[in-house]
C-alpha positions as CSV (number, residue, x, y, z in Angstrom):
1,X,0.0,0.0,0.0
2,X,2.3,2.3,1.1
3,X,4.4,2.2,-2.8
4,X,1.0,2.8,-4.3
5,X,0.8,6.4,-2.2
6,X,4.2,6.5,-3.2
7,X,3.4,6.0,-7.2
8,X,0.0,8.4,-6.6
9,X,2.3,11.1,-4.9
10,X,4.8,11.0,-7.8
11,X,2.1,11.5,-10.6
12,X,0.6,14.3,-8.3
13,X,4.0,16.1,-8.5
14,X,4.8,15.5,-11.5
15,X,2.0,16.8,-13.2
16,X,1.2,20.2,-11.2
17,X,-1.5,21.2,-14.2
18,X,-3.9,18.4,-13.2
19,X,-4.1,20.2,-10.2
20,X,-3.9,23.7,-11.0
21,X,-6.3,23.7,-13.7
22,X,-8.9,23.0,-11.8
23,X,-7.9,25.4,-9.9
24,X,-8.0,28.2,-12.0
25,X,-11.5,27.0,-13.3
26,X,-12.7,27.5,-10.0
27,X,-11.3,30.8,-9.5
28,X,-12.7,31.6,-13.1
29,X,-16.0,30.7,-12.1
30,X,-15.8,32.4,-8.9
31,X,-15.0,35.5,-10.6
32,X,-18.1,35.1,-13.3
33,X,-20.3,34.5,-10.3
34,X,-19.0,37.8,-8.6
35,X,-19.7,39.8,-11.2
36,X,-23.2,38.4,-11.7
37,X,-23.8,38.8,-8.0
38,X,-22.4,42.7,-8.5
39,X,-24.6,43.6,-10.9
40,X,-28.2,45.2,-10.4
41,X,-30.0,42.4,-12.4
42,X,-29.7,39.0,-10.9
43,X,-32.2,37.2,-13.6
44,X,-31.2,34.7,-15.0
45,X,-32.3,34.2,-18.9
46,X,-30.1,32.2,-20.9
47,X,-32.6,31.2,-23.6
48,X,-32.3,31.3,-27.5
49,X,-35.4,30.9,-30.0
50,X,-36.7,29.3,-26.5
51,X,-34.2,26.9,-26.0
52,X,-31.4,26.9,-23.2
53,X,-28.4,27.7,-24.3
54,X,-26.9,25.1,-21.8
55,X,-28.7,21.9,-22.4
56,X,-29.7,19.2,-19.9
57,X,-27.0,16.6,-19.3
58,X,-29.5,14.6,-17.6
59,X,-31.5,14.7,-14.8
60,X,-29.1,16.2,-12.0
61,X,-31.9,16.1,-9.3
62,X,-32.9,19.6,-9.9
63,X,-29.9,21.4,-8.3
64,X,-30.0,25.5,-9.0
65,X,-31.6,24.6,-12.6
66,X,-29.8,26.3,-15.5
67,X,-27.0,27.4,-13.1
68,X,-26.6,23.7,-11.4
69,X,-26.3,22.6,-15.2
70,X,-24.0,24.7,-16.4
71,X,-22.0,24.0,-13.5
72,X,-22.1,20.6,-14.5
73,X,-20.9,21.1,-18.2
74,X,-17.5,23.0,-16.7
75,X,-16.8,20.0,-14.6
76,X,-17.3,18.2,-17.5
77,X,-14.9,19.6,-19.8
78,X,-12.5,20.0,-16.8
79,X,-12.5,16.7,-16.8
80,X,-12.3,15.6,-20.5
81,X,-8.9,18.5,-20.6
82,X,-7.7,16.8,-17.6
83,X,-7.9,13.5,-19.8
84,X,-6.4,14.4,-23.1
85,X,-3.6,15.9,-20.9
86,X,-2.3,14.0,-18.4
87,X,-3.2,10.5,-20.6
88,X,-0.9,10.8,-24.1
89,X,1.9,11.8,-21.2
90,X,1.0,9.7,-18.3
91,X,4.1,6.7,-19.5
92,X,6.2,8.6,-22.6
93,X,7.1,11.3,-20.1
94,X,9.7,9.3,-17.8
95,X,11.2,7.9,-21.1
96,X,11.2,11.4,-22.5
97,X,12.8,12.9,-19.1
98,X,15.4,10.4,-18.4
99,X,13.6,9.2,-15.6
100,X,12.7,6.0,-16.5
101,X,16.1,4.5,-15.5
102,X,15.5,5.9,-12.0
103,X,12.3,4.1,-11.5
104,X,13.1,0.8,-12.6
105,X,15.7,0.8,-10.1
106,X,12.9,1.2,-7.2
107,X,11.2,-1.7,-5.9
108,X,8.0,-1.4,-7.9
109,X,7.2,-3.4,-10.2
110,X,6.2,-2.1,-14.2
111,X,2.7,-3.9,-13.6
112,X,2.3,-1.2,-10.7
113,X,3.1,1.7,-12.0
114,X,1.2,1.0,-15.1
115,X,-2.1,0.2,-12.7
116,X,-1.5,3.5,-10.4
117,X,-1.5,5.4,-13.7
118,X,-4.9,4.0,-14.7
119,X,-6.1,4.3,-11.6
120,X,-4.9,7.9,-11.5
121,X,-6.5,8.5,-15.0
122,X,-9.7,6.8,-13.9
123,X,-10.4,7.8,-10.6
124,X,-8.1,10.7,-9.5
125,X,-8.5,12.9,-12.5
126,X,-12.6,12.6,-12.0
127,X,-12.7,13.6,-8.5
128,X,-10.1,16.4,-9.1
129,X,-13.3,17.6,-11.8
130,X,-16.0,17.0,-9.5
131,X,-14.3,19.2,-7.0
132,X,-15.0,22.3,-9.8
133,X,-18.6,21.3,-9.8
134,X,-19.4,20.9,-6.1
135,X,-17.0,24.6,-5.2
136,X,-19.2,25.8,-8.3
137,X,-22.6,24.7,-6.8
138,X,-21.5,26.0,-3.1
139,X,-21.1,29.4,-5.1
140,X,-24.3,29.2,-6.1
141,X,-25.6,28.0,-2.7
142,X,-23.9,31.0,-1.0
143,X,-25.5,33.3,-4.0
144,X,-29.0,31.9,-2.9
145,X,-28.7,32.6,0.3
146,X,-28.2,36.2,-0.5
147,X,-30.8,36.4,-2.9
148,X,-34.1,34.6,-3.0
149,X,-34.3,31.3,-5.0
150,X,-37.3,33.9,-7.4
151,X,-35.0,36.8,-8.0
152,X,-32.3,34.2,-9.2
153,X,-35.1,33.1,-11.5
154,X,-34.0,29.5,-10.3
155,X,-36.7,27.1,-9.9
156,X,-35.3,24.1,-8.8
157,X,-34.4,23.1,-5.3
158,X,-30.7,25.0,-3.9
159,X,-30.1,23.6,-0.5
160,X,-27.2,21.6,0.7
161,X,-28.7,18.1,0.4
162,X,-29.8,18.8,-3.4
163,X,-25.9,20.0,-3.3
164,X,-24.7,16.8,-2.0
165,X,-27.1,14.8,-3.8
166,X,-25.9,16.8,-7.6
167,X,-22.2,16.1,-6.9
168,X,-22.6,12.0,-5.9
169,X,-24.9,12.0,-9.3
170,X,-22.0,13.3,-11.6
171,X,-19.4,11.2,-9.4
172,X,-21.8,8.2,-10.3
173,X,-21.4,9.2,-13.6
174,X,-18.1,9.8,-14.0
175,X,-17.7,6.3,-12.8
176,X,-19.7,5.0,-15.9
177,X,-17.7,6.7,-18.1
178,X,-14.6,5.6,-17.0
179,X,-15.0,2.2,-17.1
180,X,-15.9,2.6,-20.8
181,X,-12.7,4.5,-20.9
182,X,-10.7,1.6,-19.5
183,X,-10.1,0.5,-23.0
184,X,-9.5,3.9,-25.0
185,X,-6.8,4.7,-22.0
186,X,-4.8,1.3,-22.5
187,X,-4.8,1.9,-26.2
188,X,-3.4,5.2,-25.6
189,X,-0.8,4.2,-23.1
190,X,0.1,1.3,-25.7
191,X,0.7,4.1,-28.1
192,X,2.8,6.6,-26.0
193,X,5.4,3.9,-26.0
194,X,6.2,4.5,-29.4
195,X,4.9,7.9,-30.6
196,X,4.9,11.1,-29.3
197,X,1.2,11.7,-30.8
198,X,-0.9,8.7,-29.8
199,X,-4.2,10.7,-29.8
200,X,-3.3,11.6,-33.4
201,X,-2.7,8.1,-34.7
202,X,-5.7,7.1,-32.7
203,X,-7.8,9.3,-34.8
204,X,-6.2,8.7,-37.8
205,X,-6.4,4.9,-37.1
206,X,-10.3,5.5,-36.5
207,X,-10.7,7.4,-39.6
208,X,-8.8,5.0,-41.6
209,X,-10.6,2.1,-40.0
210,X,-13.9,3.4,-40.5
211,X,-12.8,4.2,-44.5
212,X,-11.4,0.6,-45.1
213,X,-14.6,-1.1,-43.9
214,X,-16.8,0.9,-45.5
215,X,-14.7,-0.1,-48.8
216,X,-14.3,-3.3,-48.5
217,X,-17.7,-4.3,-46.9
218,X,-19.6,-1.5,-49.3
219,X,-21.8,-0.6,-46.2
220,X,-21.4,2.0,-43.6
221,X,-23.1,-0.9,-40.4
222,X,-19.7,-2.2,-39.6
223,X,-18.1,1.3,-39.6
224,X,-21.3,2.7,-37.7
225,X,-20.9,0.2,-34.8
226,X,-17.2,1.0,-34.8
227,X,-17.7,4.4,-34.3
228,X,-20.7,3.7,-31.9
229,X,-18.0,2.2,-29.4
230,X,-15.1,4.9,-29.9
231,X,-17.6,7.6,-29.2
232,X,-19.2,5.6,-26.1
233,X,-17.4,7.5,-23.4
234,X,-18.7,11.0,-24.8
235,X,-22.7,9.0,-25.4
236,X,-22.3,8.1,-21.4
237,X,-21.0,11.3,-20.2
238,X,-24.0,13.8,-22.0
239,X,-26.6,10.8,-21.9
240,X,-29.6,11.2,-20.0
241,X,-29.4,7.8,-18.6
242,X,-25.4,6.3,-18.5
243,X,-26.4,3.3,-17.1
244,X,-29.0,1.9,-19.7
245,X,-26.1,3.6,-21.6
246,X,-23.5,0.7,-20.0
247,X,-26.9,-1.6,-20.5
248,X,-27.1,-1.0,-24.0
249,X,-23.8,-1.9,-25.2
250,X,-23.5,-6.2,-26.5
251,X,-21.6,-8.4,-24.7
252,X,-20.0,-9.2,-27.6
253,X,-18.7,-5.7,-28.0
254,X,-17.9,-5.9,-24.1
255,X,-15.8,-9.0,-24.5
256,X,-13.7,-7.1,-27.4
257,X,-13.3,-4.2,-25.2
258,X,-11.9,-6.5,-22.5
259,X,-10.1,-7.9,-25.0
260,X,-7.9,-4.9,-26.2
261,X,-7.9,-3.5,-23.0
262,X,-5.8,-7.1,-21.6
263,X,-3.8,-7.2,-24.9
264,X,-2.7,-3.4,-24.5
265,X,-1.9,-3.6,-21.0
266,X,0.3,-6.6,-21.2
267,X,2.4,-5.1,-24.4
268,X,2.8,-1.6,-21.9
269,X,4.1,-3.6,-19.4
270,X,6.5,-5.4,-21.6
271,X,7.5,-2.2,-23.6
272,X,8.0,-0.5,-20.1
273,X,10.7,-3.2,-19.2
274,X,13.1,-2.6,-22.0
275,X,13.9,-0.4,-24.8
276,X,14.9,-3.8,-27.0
277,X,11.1,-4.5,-26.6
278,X,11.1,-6.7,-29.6
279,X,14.0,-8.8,-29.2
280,X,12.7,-9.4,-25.8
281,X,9.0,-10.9,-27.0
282,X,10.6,-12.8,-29.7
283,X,13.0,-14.2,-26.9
284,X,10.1,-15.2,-24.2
């Protein structure tokens, strides 16, 4: 236990933006929420051609309506930026750095590290998000208090149960999406060991995936269910309902997404041990 903390503490000071992004969203949103409470007008109208310019990201339990929501969509996108940061970097950086010697050297084993830096993609970089969202809905909280719940034109309910109640409903669904993740973030990790763009040849991959089937097969189905995976995590994050979400997805399709997820993992591992990766494969 005590060289997980260890690996956890490492990736937390290694990478000071995962933290201090968040940070400064907070104190951005702090500021926009100043403002709005400084100003004479305190309605709140954020409608176009009748629709909200924010829409729903499902049903939140009725927290601070428009403002709960859009509260939600910051901590969303915190936590997608967080993502397409930290994971492209999360292995390729010790190699990059020099570092990677060092490490090897300490009694942890490549297995380990690898797992702490899923975990800390999966699980660390999601709470750091939801901490924008519940800061963002005390804001709003302490706004109501100030003001009447009418004169902030906010319908819904704004205590500190709904509060609680809003932020365990996005952790609940950040949880779906990252185990839907699981598989995108070994295929990325795979890839950081031997480019310096693995998002890139991820999409080109798609892309050229999606072309290739399309040619051969002279229908779009094949290519449509491809993309229909690949675009899961984004379907469960915005959906209305993430579980039936989960629900909705084959077994088949969950078997090949266990699958890759295994066969990526094991070729990090083995790429993390050596630099002569493949003269050590064809060895064993």
């Amino acid at each position: 236990m005590n060289r997980i903390l260890c690996l956890i503490r490492k990736e937390w000071i290694e990478y000071p933006f995962i933290y201090r992004f968040p940070l400064v969203i907070a104190c951005v949103v702090l500021l926009a929420l100043a403002m709005f409470m400084s100003g004479n007008d305190v309605s709140v109208t954020w409608q176009v051609n009748g629709s909200s310019v924010i829409p729903d990201i499902g049903d939140f339990l009725g927290f601070a309506g428009v403002l709960g929501n859009f509260n939600v969509w910051v901590a969303s996108i915190v936590a997608v930026i967080l993502f397409l940061v930290y994971t492209p970097k999360a292995l390729s950086k010790e190699r990059e750095e020099g570092s990677l010697m060092f490490w090897r050297s300490m009694p942890v084993s490549d297995w380990e590290t690898v797992w702490v830096k899923m975990l800390f993609t999966l699980v660390v970089l999601p709470v750091l998000a939801s901490t924008v969202l519940a800061f963002s809905d005390l804001i709003v909280w302490l706004l109501s208090s100030l003001w009447t719940t009418q004169s902030l034109d906010i319908q819904s309910s704004v205590t500190l149960w709904a509060l609680l109640l809003h932020w365990l409903a996005f952790i609940g669904r950040m949880a779906a999406v990252s185990i839907v993740l699981v598989p995108f973030v070994s295929v990325i990790f795979l890839l950081s060991q031997v480019t310096r763009a693995p998002l890139v040849v991820l999409l080109v991959a798609v892309l050229l995936l999606n072309i290739t089937t399309s040619l051969v097969f002279s229908s779009t189905a094949l290519g449509d269910s491809i993309k229909a995976l690949y675009q899961l995590p984004v379907t469960v994050l915005f959906s209305d309902n993430p579980i039936g979400t989960l629900f909705s997805v084959s077994l088949f399709s969950w078997f090949g997404l266990v699958a890759v997820s295994v066969i990526c993992l094991i070729l990090t591992v083995k790429m993390r041990q050596t630099d002569d990766f493949w003269a050590r494969l064809s060895h064993r």
